[in-house]
C-alpha positions in Angstrom: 36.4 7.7 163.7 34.5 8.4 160.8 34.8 4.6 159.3 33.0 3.8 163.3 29.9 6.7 162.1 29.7 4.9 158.6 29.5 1.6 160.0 26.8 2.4 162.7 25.0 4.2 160.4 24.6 1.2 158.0 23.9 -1.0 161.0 21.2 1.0 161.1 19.5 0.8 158.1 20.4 -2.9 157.9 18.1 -3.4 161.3 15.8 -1.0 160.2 15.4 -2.9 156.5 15.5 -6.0 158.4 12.1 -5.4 160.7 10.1 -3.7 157.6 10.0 -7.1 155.9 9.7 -8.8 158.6 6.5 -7.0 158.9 5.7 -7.6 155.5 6.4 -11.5 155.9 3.7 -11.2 159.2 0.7 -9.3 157.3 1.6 -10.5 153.8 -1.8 -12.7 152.3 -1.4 -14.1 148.6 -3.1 -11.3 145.9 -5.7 -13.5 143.6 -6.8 -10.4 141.6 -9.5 -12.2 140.4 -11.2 -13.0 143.1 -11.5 -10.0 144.7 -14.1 -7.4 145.3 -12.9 -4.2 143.6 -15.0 -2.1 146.5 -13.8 -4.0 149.4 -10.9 -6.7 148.3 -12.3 -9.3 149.5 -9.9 -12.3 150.2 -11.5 -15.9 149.2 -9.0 -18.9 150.0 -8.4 -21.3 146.9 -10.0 -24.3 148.6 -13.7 -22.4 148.4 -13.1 -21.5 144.5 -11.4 -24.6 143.5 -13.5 -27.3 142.2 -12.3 -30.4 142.4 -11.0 -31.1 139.1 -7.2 -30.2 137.4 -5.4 -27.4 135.6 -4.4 -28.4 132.2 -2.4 -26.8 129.1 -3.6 -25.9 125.8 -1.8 -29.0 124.3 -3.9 -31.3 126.7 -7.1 -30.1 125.1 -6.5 -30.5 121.8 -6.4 -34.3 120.4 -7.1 -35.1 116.8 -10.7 -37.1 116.3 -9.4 -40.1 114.4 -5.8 -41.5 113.3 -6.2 -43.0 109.7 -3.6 -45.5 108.7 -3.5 -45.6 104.7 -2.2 -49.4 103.4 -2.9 -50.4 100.0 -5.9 -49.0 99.4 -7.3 -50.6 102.5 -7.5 -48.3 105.7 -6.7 -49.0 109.4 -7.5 -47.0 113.0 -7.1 -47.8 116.5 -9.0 -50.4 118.2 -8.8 -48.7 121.3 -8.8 -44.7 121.8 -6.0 -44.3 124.5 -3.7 -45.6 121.7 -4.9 -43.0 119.9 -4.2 -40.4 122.3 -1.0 -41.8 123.6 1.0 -42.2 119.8 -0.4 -38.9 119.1 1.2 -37.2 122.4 4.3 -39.0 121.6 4.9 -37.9 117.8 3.8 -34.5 119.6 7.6 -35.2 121.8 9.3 -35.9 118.4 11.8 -33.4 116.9 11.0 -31.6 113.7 13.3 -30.5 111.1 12.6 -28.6 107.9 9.5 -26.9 108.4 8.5 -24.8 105.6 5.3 -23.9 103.3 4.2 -23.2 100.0 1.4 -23.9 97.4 -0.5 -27.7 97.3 -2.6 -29.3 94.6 -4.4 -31.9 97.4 -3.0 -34.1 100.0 -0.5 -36.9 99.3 -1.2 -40.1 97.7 1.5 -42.1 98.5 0.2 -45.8 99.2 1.1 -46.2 102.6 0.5 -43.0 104.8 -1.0 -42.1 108.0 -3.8 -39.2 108.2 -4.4 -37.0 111.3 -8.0 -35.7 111.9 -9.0 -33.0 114.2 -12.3 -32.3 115.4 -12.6 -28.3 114.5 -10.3 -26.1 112.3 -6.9 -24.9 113.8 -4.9 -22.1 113.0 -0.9 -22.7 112.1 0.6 -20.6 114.5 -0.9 -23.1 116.8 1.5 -25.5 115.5 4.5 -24.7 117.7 2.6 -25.4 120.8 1.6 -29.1 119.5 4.5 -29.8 118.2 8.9 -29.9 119.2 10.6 -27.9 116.1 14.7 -27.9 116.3 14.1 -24.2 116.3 11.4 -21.4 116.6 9.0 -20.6 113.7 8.9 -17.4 112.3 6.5 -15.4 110.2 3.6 -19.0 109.9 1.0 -18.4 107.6 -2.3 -17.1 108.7 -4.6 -20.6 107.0 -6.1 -22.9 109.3 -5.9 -26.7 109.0 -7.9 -29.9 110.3 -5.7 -32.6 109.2 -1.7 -33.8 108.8 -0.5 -36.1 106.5 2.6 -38.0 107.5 4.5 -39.8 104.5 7.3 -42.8 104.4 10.6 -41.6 103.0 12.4 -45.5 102.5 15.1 -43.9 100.9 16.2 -41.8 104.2 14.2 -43.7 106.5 12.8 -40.4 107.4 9.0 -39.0 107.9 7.7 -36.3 105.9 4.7 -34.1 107.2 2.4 -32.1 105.4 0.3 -29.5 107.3 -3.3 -29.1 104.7 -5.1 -25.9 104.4 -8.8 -26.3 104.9 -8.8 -25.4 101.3 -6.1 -27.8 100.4 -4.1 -25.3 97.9 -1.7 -24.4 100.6 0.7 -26.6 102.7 3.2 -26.4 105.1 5.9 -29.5 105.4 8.4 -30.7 107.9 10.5 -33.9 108.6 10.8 -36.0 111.4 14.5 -38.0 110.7 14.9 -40.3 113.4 15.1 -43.5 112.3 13.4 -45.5 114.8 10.3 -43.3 114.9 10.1 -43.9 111.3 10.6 -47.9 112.1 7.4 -47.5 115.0 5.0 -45.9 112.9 5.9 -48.7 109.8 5.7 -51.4 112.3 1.9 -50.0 113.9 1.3 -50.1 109.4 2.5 -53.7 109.3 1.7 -55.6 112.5 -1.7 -54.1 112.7 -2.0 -55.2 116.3 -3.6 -52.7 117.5 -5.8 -51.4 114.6 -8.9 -52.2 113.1 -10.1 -52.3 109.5 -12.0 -49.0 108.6 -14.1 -48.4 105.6 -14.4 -44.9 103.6 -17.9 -42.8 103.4 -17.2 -40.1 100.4 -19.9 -37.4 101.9 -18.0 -34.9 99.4 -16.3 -35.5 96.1 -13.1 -33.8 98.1 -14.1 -35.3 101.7 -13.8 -39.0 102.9 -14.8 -40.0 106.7 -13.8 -43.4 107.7 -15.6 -45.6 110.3 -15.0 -49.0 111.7 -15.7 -52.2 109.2 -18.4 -54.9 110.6 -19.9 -54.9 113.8 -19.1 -53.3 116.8 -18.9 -54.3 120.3 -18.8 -51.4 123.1 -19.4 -51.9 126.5 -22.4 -50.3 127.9 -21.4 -48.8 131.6 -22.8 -47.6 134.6 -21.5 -45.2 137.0 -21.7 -43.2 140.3 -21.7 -39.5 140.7 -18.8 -38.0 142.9 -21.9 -36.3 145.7 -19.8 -35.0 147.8 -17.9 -32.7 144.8 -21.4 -32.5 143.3 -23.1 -30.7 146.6 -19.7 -28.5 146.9 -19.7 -27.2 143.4 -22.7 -24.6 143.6 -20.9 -22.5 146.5 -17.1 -23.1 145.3 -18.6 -21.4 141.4 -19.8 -18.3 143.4 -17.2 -17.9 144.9 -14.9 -18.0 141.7 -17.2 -16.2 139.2 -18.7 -13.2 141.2 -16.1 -10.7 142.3 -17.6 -10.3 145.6 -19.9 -13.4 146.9 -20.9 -11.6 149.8 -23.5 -9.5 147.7 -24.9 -13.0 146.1 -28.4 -13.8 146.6 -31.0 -16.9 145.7 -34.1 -17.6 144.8 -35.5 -20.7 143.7 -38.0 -21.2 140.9 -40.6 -23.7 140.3 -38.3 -25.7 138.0 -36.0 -26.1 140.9 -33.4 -23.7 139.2 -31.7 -22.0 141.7 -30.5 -18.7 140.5 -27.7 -16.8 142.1 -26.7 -12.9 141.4 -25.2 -10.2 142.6 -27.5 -7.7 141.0 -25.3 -7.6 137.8 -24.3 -11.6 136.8 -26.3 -14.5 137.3 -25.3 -17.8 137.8 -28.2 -20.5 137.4 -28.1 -24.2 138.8 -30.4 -27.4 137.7 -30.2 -29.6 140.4 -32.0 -32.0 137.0 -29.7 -31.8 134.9 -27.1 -31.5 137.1 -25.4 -28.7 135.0 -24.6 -24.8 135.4 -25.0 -21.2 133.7 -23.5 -18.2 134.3 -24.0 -15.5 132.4 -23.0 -11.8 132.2 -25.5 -9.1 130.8 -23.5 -6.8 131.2 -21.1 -7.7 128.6 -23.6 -8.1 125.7 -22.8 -5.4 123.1 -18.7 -5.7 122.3 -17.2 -8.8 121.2 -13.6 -9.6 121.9 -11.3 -9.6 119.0 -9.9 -12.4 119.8 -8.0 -15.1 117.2 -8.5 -18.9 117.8 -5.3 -19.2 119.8 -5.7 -16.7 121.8 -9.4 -17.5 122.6 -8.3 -21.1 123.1 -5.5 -19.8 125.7 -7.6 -17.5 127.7 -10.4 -20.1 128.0 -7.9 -22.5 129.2 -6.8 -20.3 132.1 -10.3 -19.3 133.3 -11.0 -22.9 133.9 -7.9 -23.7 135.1 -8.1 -20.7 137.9 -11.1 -22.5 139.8 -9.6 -26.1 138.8 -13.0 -26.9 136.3 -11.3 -29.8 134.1 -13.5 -32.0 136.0 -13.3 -34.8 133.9 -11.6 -35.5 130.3 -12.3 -33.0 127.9 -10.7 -32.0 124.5 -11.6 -28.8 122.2 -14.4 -29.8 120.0 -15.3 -26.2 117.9 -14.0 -22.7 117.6 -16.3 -19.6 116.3 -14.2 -16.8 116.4 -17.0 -14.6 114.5 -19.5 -15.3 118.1 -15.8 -15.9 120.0 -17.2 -19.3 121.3 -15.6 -22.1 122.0 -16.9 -25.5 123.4 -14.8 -28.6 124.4 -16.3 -32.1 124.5 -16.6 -34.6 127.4 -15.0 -38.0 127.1 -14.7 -41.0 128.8 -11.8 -43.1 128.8 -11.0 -41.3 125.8 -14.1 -41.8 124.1 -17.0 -39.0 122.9 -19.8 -38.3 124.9 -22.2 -37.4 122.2 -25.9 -38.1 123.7 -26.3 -35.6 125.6 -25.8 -31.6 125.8 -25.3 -31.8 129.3 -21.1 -33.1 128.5 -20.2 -30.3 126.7 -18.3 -26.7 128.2 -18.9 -23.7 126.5 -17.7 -20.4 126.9 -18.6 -17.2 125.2 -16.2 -13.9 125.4 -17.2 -10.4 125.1 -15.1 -7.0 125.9 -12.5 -9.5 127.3 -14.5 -10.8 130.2 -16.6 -14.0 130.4 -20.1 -13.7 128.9 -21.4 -16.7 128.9 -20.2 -20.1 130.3 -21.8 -23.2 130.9 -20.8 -26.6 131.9 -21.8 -29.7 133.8 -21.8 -30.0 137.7 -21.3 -33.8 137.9 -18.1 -36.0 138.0 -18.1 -39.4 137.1 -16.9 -41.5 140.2 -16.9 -45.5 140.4 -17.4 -48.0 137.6 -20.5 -50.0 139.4 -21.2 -52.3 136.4 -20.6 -52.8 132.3 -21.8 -55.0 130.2 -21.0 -55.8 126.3 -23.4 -54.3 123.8 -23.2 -54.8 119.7 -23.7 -51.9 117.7 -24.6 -52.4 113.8 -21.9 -52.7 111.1 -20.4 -49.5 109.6 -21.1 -51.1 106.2 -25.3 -51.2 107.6 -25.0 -47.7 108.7 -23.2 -46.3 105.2 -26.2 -48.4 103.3 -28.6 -46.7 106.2 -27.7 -43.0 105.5 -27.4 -43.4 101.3 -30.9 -44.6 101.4 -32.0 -41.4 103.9 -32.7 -37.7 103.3 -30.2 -36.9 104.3 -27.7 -34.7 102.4 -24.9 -35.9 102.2 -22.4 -32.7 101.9 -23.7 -31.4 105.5 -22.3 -34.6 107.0 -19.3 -33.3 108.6 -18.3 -36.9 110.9 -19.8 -40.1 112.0 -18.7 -41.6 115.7 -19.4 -44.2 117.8 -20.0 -42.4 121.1 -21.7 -42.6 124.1 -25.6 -41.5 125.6 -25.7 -40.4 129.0 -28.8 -41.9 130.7 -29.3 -41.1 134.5 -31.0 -44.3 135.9 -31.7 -43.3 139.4 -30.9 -39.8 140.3 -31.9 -40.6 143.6 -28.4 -42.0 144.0 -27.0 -40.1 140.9 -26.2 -43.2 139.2 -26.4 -42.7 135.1 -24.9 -45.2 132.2 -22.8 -44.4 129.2 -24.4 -46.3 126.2 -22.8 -46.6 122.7 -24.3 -45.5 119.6 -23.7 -44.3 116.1 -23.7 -40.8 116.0 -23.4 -38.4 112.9 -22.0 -34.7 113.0 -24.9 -32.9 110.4 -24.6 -29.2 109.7 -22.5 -29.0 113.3 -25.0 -30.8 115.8 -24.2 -34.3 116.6 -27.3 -36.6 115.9 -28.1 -40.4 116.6 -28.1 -42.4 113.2 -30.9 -45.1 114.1 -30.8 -48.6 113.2 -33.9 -49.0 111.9 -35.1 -48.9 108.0 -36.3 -45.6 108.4 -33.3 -43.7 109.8 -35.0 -41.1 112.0 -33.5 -37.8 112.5 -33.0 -38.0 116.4 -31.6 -34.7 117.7 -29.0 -34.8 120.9 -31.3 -33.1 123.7 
């Protein structure tokens, strides 16, 4: 008998479990914290905050500016810069034995080696995250580095690499022992297919930057303008920067801005320049504290959470001192360096957006290209010796693109190639004329 009680009593509280999350299943809606009023909770769906662009991962973001191959004394890079990119990702799959650090007296000098440039400084405990170790890294040291060295081992047919402090007196090194990724790197040194002869610009006694030999040909393109994602973006932002878009209001000014706020943050539009603002007074006196990783990371997610990698973009500068970062637009993996309109930047303060701005536009259909030759790297080495120009605040000289709207009408613009120098960390046009003018990116 009292088996029968115990079993009707747990009958009971099965049914009784059974219609409370069934409840909970009816009147459950998904909880995006973020973007929702902290007065009223209000619910925005992810299609009217998602732009139409994609999430990606730290490692997406951060591609090295050039890949040097050292032969000889000659020096070789890629003719085009998806190889670049793609041998890059796949060394990135590679696993990596041996990693340990110590004291350097330079970078190697072996006679055939292969150098790894990135655009902006990068702290080692980054180095995980870029790369596959046989086992996790413990206690990295705190230096940063812009470049890796990778060495051929003929003995072992193995690959050495060496990690360079910014200050070159302190190294890390690891080994990558798989023979046939030692026989793909010496057959890209030896066939050459794919490469180009490069040339070396000393702008420092301890500082070479290489650039293609003789004359370039780039194709100068013209492009549409996704409208449709364009005329969406304005509404989708409020929606995913303002915790309540209800209490948003506009007002135009005479420059056509149109300027959105909720009383506290402001988030300005340029239908001209087809580009965006937002900013947040109210976070103007603390700074975060935040390393280079971790400001890396958590500007990767807030982009990610409305879907803003709208195009190709890859982490140009860190300044952890003003925690700002800013990440470069590309195009087919090359630099758009014309224009400040291709560039997002995000400032942090009391861990909360401060600042953020970015451009509005997408490209959309190739309409037409045409080839264009651009001046020999030997003219443009002879151009800058015989400049003003200092030479020591030359950081990096590019072949990129301008961004030129033609008709913005139809919101059709073309990507032109030019020489382009980084000088005292503003890209700048290096003219072809005698004269070299200083032409600042606007």
């Amino acid at each position: 008998m009292k088996i029968e009680v115990i079993k009707s009593y747990a009958l009971f509280i099965l049914v009784g479990l059974s219609l409370i999350l069934t409840y909970n299943i009816w009147t459950y809606k998904p909880g995006f914290d973020v973007h929702y009023a902290e007065e009223e909770r209000m619910y925005v769906p992810e299609d009217d905050f998602f732009l139409a662009g994609d999430t990606l991962s730290l490692e997406d973001v951060i591609i090295p500016s050039t890949i040097i191959f050292h032969d000889q004394g000659k020096f070789f890079g890629f003719q085009e810069a998806n190889d670049l990119k793609n041998i890059y990702r796949e060394i990135g799959r590679w696993t990596i034995y041996d990693f340990s650090t110590g004291d350097s007296t330079g970078p190697p000098k072996h006679k055939r080696q292969i150098e790894i440039r990135y655009p902006t400084p990068l702290p080692m405990t980054i180095v995980p995250r870029l790369f596959t170790f046989d086992k996790g890294l413990k206690n990295l040291p705190s230096w940063s580095f812009n470049r890796i060295f990778m060495t051929f081992d003929k003995k072992q047919t193995m690959l050495k690499l060496h990690f360079m402090s910014i200050d070159g007196k302190q190294q890390a090194t690891a080994t990558i022992q798989q023979a046939e990724k030692y026989e793909l790197l010496l057959n890209y040194m030896e066939n050459k297919k794919t490469l180009e002869e490069y040339i070396p610009f000393q702008a420092k006694s301890d500082w070479y930057i290489y650039i293609p030999s003789g004359s370039v040909k780039k194709a100068k393109k013209s492009f549409s303008v996704d409208v449709e994602a364009l005329n969406r973006a304005p509404n989708k932002l409020i929606n995913a920067l303002f915790s309540d878009p209800s209490l948003v209001t506009r007002n135009l000014t005479k420059e056509n801005i149109a300027n959105y706020t909720d009383g506290r943050q402001q988030l300005q539009i340029d239908s001209q320049r087809l580009n965006m603002e937002f900013t947040n007074p109210s976070q103007t006196q603390v700074k975060d504290s935040l390393n280079s990783i971790e400001l890396i990371e958590r500007t990767v997610i807030d982009i990610n959470e409305h879907k803003g990698w709208t195009g190709e973009f890859h982490l140009e500068s860190i300044d952890t001192a003003d925690q700002k970062i800013t990440f470069l637009m590309y195009q087919n993996g090359e630099p758009i360096l014309g224009s400040n309109r291709t560039t997002i930047e995000v400032e942090r303060r009391k861990q909360d957006l401060f600042k953020y701005e970015r451009p509005l536009f997408q490209i959309s259909d190739l309409i037409v290209e045409e080839m264009t030759e651009l001046p020999s790297g030997e003219k443009i080495i002879q151009l800058i010796n015989q400049s003003q120009y200092n030479l020591k605040d030359i950081q990096d000289i590019r072949i990129g693109y301008h961004l030129k709207f033609q008709d913005r009408s139809s919101y059709i613009f073309t990507l032109e190639p030019a020489w382009f120098m980084k000088y005292n960390n503003t890209w700048v046009e290096i003219q072809s004329d005698e004269d070299l003018i200083y032409k600042e990116v606007s």
